[in-house]
KOLVEX-35161 format. One record per residue (C-alpha): residue number from 1; chain; x, y, z. Coordinates in nm, 3 decimals. Example, Ala and Ser with C-alpha at 12.3 -4.5 7.8 and 13.67 -1.06 7.14 Angstrom:
! residues 2
<rec><nr>1</nr><kette>A</kette><east>1.230</east><north>-0.450</north><up>0.780</up></rec>
<rec><nr>2</nr><kette>A</kette><east>1.367</east><north>-0.106</north><up>0.714</up></rec>
This chain:
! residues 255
<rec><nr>1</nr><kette>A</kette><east>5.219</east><north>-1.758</north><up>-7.961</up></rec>
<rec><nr>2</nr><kette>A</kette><east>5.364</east><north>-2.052</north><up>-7.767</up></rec>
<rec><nr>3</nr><kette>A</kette><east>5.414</east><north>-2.072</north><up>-7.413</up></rec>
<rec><nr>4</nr><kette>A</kette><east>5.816</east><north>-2.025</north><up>-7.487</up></rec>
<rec><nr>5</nr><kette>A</kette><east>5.731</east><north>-1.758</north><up>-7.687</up></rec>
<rec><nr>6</nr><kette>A</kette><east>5.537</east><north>-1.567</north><up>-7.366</up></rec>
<rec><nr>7</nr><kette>A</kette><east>5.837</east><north>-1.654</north><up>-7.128</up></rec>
<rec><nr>8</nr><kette>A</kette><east>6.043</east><north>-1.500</north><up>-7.369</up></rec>
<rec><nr>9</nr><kette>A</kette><east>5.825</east><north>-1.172</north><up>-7.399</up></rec>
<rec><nr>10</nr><kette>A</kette><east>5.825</east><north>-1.145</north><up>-7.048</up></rec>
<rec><nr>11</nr><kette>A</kette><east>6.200</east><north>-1.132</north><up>-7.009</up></rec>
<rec><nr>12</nr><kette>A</kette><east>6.232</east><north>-0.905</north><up>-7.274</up></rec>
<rec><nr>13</nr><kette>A</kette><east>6.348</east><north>-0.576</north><up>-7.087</up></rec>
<rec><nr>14</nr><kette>A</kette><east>6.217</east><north>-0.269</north><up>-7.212</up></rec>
<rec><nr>15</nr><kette>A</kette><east>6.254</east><north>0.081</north><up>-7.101</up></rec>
<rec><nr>16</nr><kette>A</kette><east>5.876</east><north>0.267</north><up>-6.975</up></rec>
<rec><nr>17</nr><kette>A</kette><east>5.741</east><north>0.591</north><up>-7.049</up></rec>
<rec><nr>18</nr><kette>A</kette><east>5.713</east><north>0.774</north><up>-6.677</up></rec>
<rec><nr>19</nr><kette>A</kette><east>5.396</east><north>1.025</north><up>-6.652</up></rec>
<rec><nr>20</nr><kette>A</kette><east>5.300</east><north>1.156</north><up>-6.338</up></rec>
<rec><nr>21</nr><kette>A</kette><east>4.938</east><north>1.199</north><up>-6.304</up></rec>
<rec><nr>22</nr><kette>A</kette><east>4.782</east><north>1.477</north><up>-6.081</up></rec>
<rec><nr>23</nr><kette>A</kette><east>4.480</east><north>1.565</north><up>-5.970</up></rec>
<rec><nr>24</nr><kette>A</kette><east>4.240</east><north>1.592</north><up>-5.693</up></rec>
<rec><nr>25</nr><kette>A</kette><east>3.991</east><north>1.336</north><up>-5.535</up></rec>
<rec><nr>26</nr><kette>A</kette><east>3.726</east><north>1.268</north><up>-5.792</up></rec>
<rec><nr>27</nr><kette>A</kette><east>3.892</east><north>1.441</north><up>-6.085</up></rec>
<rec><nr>28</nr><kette>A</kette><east>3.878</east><north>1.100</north><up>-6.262</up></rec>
<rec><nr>29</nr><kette>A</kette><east>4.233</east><north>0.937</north><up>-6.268</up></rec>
<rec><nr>30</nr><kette>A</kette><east>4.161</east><north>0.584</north><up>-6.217</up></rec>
<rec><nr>31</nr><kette>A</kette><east>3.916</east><north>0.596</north><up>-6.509</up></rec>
<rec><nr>32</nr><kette>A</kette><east>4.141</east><north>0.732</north><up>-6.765</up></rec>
<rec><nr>33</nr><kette>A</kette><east>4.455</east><north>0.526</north><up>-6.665</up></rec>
<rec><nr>34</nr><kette>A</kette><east>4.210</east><north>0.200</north><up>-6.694</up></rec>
<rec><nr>35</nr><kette>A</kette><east>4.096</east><north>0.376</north><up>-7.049</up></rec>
<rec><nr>36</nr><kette>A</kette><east>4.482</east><north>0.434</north><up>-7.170</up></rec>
<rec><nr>37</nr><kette>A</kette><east>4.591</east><north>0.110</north><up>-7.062</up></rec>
<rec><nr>38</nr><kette>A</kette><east>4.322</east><north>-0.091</north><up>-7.172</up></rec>
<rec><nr>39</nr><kette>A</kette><east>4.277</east><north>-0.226</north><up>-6.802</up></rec>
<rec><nr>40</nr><kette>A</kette><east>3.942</east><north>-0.400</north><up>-6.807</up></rec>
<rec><nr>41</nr><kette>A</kette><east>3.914</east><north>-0.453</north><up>-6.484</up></rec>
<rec><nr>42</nr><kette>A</kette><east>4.250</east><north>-0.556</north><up>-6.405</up></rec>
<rec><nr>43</nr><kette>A</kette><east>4.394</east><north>-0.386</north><up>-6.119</up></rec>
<rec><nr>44</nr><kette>A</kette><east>4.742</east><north>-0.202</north><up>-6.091</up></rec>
<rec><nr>45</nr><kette>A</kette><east>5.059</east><north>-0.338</north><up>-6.009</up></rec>
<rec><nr>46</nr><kette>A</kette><east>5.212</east><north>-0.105</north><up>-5.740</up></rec>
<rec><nr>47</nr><kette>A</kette><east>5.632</east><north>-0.154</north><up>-5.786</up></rec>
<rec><nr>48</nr><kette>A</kette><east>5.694</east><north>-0.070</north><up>-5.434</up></rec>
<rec><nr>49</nr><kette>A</kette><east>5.527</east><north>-0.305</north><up>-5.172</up></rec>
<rec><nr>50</nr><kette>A</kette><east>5.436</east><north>-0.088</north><up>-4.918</up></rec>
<rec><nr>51</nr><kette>A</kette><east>5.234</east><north>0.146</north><up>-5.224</up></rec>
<rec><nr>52</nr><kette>A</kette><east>4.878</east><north>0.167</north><up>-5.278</up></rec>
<rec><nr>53</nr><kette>A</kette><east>4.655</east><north>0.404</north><up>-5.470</up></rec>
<rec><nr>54</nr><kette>A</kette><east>4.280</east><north>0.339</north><up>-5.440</up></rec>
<rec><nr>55</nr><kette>A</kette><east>3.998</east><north>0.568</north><up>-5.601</up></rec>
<rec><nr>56</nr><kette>A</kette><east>3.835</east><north>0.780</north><up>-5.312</up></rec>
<rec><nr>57</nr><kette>A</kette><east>3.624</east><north>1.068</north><up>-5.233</up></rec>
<rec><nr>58</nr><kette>A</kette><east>3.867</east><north>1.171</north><up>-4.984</up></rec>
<rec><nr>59</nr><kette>A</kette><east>4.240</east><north>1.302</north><up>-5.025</up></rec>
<rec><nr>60</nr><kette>A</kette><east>4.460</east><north>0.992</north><up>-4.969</up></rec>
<rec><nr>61</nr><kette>A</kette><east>4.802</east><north>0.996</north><up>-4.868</up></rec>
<rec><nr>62</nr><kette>A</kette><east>4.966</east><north>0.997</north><up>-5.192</up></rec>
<rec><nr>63</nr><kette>A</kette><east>5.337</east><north>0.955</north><up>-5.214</up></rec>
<rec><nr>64</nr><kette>A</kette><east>5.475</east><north>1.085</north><up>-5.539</up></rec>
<rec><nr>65</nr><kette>A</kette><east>5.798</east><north>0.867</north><up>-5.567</up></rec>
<rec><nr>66</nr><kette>A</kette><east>5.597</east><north>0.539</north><up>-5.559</up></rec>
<rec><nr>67</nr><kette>A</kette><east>5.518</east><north>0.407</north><up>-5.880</up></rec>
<rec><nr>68</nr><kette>A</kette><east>5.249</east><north>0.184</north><up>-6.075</up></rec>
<rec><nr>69</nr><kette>A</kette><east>5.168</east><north>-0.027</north><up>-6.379</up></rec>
<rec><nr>70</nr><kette>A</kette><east>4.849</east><north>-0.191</north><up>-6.516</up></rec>
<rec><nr>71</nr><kette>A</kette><east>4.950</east><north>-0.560</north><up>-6.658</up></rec>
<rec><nr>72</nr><kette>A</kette><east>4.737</east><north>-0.462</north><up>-6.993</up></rec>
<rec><nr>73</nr><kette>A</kette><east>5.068</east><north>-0.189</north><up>-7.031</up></rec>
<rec><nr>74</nr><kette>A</kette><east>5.385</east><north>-0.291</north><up>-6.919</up></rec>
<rec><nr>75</nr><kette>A</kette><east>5.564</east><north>0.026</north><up>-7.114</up></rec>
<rec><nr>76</nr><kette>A</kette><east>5.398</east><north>0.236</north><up>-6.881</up></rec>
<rec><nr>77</nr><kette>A</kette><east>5.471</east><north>0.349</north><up>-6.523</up></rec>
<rec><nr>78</nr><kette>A</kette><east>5.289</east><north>0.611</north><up>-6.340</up></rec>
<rec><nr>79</nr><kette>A</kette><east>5.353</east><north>0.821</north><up>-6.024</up></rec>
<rec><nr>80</nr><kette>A</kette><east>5.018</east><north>0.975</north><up>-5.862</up></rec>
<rec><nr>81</nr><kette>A</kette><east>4.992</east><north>1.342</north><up>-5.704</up></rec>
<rec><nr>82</nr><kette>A</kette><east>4.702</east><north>1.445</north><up>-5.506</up></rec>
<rec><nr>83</nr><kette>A</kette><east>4.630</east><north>1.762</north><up>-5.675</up></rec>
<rec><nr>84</nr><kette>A</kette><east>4.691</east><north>2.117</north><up>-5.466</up></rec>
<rec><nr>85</nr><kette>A</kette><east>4.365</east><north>2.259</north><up>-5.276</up></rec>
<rec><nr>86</nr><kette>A</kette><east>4.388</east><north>2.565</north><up>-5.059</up></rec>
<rec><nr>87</nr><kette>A</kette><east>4.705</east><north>2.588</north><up>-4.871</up></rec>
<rec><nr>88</nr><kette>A</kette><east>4.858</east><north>2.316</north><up>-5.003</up></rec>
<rec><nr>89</nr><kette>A</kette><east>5.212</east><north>2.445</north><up>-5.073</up></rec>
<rec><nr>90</nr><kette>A</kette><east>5.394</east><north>2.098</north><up>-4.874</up></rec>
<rec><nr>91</nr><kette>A</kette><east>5.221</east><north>1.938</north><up>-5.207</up></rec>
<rec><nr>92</nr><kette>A</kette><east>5.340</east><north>2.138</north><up>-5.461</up></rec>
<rec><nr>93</nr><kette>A</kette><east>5.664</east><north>2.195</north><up>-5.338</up></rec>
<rec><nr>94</nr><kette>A</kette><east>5.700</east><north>1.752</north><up>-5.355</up></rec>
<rec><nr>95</nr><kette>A</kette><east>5.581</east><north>1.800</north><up>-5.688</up></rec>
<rec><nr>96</nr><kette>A</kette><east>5.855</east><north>2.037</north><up>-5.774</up></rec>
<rec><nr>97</nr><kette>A</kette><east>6.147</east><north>1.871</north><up>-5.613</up></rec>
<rec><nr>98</nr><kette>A</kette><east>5.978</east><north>1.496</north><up>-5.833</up></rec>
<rec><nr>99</nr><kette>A</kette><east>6.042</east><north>1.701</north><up>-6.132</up></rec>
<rec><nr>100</nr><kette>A</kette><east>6.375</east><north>1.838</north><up>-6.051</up></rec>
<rec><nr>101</nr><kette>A</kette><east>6.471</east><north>1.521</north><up>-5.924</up></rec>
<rec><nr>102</nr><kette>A</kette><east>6.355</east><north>1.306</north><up>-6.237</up></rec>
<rec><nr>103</nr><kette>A</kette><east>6.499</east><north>1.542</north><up>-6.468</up></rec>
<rec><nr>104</nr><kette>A</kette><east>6.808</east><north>1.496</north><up>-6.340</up></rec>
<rec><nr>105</nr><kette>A</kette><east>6.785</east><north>1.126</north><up>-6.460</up></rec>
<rec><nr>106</nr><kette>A</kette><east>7.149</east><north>1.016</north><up>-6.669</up></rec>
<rec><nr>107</nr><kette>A</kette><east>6.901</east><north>0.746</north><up>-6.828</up></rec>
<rec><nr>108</nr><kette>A</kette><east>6.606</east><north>0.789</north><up>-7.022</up></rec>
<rec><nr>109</nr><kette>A</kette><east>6.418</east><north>0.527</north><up>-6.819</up></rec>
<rec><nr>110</nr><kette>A</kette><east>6.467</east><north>0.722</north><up>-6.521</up></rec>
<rec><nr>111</nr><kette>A</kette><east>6.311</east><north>1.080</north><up>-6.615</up></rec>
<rec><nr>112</nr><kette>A</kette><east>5.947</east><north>1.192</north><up>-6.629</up></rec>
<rec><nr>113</nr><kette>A</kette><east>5.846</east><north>1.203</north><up>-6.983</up></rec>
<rec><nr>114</nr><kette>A</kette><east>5.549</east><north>1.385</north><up>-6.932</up></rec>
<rec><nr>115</nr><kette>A</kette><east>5.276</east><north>1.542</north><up>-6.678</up></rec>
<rec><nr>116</nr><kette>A</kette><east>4.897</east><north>1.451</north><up>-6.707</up></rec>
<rec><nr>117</nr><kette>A</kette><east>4.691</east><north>1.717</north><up>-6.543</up></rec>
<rec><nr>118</nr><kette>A</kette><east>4.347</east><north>1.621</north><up>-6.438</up></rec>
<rec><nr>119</nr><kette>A</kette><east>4.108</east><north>1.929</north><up>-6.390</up></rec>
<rec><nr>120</nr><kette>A</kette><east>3.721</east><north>1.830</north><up>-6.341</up></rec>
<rec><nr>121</nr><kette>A</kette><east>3.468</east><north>2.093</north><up>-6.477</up></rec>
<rec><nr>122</nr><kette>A</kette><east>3.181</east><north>1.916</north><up>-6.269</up></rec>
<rec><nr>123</nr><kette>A</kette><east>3.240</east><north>2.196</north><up>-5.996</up></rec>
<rec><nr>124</nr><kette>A</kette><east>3.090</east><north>2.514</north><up>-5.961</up></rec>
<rec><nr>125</nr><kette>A</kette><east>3.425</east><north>2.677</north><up>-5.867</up></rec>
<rec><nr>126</nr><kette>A</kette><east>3.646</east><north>2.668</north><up>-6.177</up></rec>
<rec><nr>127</nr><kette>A</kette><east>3.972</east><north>2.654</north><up>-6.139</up></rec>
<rec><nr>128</nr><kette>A</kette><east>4.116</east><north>2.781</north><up>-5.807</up></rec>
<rec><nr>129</nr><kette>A</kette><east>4.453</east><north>2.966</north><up>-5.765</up></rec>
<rec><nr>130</nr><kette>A</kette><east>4.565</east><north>2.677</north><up>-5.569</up></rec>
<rec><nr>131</nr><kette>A</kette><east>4.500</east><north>2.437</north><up>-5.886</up></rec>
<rec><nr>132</nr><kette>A</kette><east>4.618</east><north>2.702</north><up>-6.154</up></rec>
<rec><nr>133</nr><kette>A</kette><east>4.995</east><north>2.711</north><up>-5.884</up></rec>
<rec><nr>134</nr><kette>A</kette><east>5.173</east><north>2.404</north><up>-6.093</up></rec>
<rec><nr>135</nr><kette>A</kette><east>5.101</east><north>2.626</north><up>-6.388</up></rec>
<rec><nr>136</nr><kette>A</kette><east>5.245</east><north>2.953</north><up>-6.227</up></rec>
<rec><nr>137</nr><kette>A</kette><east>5.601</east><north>2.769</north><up>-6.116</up></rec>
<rec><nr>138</nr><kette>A</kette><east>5.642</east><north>2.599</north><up>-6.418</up></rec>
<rec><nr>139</nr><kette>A</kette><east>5.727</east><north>2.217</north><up>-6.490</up></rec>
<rec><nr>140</nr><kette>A</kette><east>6.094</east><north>2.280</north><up>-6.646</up></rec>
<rec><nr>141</nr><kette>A</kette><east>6.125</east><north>2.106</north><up>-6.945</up></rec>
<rec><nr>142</nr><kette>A</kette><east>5.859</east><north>1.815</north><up>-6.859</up></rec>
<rec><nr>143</nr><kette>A</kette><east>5.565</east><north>1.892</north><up>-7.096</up></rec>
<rec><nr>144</nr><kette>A</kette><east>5.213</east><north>1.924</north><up>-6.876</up></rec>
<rec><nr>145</nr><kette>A</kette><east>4.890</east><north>1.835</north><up>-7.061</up></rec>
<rec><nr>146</nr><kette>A</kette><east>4.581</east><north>1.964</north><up>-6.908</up></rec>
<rec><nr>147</nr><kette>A</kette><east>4.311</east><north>1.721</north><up>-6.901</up></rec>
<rec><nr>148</nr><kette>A</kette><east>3.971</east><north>1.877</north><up>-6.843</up></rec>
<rec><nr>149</nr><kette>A</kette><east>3.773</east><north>1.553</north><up>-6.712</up></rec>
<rec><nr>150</nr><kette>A</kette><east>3.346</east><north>1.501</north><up>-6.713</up></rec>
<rec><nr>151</nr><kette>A</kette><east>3.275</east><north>1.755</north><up>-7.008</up></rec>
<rec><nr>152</nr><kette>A</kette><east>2.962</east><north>1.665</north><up>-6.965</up></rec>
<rec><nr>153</nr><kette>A</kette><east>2.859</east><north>1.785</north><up>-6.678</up></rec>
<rec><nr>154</nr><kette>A</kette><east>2.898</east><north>2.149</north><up>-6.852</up></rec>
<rec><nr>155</nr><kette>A</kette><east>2.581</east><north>2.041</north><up>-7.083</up></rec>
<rec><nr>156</nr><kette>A</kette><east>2.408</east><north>2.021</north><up>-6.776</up></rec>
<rec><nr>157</nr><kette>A</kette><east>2.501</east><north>2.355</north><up>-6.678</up></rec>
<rec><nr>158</nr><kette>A</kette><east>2.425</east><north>2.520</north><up>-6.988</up></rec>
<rec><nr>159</nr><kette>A</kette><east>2.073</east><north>2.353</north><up>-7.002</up></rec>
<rec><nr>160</nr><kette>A</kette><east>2.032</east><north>2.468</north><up>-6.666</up></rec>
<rec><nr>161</nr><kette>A</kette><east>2.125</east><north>2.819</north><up>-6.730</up></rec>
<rec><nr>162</nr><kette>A</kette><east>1.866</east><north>2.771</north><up>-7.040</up></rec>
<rec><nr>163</nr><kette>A</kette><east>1.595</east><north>2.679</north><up>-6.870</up></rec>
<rec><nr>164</nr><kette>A</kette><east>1.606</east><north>2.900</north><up>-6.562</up></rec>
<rec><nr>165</nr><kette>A</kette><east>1.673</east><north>3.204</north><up>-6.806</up></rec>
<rec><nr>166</nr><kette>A</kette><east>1.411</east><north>3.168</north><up>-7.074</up></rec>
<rec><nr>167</nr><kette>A</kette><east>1.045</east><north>2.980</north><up>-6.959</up></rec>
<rec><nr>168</nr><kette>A</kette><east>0.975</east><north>2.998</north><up>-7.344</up></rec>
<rec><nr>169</nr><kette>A</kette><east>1.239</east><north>2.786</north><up>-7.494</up></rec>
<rec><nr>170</nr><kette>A</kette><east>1.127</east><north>2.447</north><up>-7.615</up></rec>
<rec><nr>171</nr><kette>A</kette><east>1.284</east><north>2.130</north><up>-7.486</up></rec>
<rec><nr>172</nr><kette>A</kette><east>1.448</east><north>2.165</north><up>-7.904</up></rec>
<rec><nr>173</nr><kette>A</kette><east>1.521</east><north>2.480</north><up>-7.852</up></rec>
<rec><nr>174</nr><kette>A</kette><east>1.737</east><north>2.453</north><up>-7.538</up></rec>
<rec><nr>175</nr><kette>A</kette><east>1.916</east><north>2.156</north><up>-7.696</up></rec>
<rec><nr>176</nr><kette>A</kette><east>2.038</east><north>2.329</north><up>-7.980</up></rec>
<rec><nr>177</nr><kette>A</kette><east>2.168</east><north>2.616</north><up>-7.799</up></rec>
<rec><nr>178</nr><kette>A</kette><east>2.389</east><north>2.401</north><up>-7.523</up></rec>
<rec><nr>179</nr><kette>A</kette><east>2.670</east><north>2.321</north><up>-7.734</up></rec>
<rec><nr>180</nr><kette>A</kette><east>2.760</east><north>2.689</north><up>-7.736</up></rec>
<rec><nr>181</nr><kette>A</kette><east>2.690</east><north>2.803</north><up>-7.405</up></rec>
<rec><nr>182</nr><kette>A</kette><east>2.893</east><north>2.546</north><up>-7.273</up></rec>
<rec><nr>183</nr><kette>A</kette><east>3.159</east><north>2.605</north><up>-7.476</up></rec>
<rec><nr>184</nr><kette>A</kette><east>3.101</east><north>2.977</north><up>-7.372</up></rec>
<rec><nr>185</nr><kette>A</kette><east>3.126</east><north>2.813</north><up>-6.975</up></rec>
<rec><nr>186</nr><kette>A</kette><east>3.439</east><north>2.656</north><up>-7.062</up></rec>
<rec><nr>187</nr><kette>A</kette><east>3.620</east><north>2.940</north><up>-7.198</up></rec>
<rec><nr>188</nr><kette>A</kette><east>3.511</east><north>3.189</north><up>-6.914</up></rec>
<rec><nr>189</nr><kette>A</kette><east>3.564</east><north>2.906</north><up>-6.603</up></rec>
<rec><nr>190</nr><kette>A</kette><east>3.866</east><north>2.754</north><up>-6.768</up></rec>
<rec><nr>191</nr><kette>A</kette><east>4.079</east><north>2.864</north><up>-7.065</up></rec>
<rec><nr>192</nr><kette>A</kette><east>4.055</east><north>3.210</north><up>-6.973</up></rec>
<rec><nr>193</nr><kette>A</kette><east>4.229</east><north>3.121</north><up>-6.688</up></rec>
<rec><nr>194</nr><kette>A</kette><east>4.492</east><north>2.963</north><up>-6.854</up></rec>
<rec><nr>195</nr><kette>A</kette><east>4.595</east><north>3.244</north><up>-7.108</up></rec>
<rec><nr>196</nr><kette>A</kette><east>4.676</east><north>3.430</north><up>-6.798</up></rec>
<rec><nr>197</nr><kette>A</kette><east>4.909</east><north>3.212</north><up>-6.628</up></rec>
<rec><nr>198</nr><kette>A</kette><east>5.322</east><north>3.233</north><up>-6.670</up></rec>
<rec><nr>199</nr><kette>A</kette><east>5.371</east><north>2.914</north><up>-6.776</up></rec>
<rec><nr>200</nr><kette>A</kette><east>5.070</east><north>2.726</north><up>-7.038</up></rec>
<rec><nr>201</nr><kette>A</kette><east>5.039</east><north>2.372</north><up>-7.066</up></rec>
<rec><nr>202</nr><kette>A</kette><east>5.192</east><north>2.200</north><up>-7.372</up></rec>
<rec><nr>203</nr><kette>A</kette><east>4.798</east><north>2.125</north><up>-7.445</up></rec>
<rec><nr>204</nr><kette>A</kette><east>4.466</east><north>2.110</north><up>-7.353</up></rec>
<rec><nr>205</nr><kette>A</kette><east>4.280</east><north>1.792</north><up>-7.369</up></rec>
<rec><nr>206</nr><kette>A</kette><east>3.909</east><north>1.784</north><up>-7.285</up></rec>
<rec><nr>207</nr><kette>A</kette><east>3.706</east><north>1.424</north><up>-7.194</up></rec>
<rec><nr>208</nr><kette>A</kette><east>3.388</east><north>1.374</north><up>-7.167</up></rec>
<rec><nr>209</nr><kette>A</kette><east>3.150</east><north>1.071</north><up>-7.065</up></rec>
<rec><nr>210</nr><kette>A</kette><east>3.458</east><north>0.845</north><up>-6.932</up></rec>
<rec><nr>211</nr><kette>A</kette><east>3.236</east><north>0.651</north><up>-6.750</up></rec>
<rec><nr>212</nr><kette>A</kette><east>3.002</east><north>0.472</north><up>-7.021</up></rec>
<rec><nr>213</nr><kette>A</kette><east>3.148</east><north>0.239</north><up>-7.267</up></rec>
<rec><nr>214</nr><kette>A</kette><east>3.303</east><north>0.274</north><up>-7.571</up></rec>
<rec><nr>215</nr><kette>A</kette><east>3.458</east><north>0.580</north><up>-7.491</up></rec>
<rec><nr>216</nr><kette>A</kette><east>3.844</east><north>0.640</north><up>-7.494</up></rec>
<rec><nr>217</nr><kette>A</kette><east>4.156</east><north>0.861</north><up>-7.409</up></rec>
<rec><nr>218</nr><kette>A</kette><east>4.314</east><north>0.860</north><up>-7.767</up></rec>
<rec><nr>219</nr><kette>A</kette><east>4.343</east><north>1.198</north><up>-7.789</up></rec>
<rec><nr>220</nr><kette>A</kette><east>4.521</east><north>1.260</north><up>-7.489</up></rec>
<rec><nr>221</nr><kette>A</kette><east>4.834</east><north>0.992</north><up>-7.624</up></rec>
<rec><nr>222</nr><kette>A</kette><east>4.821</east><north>1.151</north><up>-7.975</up></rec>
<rec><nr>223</nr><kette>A</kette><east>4.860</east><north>1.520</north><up>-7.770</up></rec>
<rec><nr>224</nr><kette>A</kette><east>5.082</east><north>1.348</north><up>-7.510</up></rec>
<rec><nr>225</nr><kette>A</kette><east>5.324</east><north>1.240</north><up>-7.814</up></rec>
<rec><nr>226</nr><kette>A</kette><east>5.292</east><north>1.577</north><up>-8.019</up></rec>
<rec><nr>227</nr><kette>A</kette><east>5.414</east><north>1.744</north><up>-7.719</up></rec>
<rec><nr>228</nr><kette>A</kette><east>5.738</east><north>1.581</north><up>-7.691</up></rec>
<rec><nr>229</nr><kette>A</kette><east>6.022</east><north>1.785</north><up>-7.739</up></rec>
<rec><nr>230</nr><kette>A</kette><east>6.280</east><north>1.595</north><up>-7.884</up></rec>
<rec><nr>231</nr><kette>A</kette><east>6.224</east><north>1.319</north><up>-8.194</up></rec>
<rec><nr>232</nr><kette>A</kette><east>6.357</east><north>1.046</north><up>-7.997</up></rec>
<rec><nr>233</nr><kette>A</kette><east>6.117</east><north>1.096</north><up>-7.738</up></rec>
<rec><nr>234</nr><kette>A</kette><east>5.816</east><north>1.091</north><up>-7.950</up></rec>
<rec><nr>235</nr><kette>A</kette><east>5.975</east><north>0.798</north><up>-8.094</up></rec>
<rec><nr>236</nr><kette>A</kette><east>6.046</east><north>0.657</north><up>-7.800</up></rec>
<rec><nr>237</nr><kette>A</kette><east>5.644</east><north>0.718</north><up>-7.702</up></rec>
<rec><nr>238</nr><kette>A</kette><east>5.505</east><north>0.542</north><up>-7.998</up></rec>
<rec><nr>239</nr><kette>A</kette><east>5.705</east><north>0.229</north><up>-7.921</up></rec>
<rec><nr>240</nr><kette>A</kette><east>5.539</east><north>0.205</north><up>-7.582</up></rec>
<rec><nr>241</nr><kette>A</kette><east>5.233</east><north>0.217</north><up>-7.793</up></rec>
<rec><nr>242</nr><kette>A</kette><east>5.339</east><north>-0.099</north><up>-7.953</up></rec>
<rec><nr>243</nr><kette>A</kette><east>5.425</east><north>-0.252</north><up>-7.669</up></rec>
<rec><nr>244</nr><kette>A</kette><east>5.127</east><north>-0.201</north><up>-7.485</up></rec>
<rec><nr>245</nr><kette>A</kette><east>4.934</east><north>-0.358</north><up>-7.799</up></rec>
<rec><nr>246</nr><kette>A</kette><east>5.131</east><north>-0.707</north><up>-7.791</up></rec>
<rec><nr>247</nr><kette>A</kette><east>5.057</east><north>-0.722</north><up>-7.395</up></rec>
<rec><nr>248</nr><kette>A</kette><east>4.701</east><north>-0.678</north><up>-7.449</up></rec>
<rec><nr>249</nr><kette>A</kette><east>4.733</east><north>-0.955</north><up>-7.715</up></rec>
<rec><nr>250</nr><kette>A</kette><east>4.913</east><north>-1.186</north><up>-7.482</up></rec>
<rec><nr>251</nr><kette>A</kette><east>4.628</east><north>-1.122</north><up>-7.239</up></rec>
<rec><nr>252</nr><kette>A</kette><east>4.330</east><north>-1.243</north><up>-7.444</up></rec>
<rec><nr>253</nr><kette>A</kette><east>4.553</east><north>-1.578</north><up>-7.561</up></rec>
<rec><nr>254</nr><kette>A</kette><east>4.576</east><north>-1.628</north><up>-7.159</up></rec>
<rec><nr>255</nr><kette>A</kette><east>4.240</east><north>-1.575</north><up>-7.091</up></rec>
């Protein structure tokens, strides 16, 4: 590709899929939007200048209407919510009004295309009321994937459970049997929760070990783009897809 070729590329205007991404401080956000978009270690673009979203342990002060790109994924823009703890009706109330707002978007470009839930099972907790809330008012016609982040850490749990309930079981033993009982400590902390709330996400994706190589988020775009509800949309999402794939390519000729 020659050097025309790139100015040309970047020129080229093209509309971006909008997902908002919510979740709470540790829930593991950063990582999956680096996985999606292929970051590598390249940071995000923040499209309003006073805008910054950095990974913390801490709630940040999140503002919903400020948006965000990674350079490996130009079809792509992102708004970030901090999640909902314990009193946190201010919060979920902004979320409401960003969905109202965007839905009322004449152009496509304009309107949130989706909602990317991020709900860690690496607390002891489950889910909370105040978490389960977005779920209870409902998302209008914006379809909400739950993401159940660091999987793993259920394993743990199970084997835990395993050990402290049964002295006899072999090391073997206990590894056979933790597949099940954490898919037992899913259900009860997690899904069970979710067949009892008004409104269900569109689906329920589940991640595990985000943090080691090799691993990806490709099941979350093939659910994202299944639970479109119009054909143009899911058309519309699979051209992103393209489009982030020839800016990835562009990036290893530059480097």
């Amino acid at each position: 590709m020659s050097q025309e070729q790139l100015e040309i590329f970047d020129n080229f205007h093209v509309e971006r899929f909008r997902i908002l991404v919510i979740g709470n401080a540790n829930a593991g956000k950063t990582t999956i939007l680096e996985k999606v978009c292929h970051a590598r270690g390249r940071k995000p673009i923040y499209l309003d200048s006073d805008a910054k979203l950095e990974p913390s342990a801490s709630r940040g002060n999140h503002e919903i209407e400020h948006k965000f790109q990674y350079p490996t994924a130009h079809g792509f823009v992102f708004h970030d919510s901090c999640g909902f703890e314990a009193g946190g009706a201010v919060e979920l109330q902004k979320v409401k009004d960003f969905i109202e707002h965007r839905e009322k978007g004449a152009q496509l470009k304009d309107q949130l295309h989706a909602i990317w839930y991020c709900l860690p099972t690496s607390n002891d907790r489950g889910m909370t009321s105040a978490e389960m809330s977005l779920f209870e008012s409902g998302t209008g016609n914006v379809p909400i994937i739950a993401i159940f982040t660091k999987m793993d850490a259920l394993d743990q749990e199970a084997r835990n459970q395993l050990m402290w309930n049964d002295d006899d079981l072999s090391r073997e033993e206990i590894e056979k049997q933790v597949p099940g009982l954490a898919e037992d400590i899913f259900y009860q902390k997690y899904l069970k929760r979710l067949d009892e709330v008004r409104h269900k996400p569109r689906y329920v994706v589940r991640l595990r070990d985000m943090n080691k190589e090799g691993t990806n988020c490709d099941e979350l775009i093939v659910k994202t783009s299944q639970a479109l509800d119009r054909d143009t949309l899911k058309l519309f999402c699979l051209s992103i897809l393209r489009i982030d794939i020839d800016s990835r390519i562009k990036q290893v000729i530059n480097e």
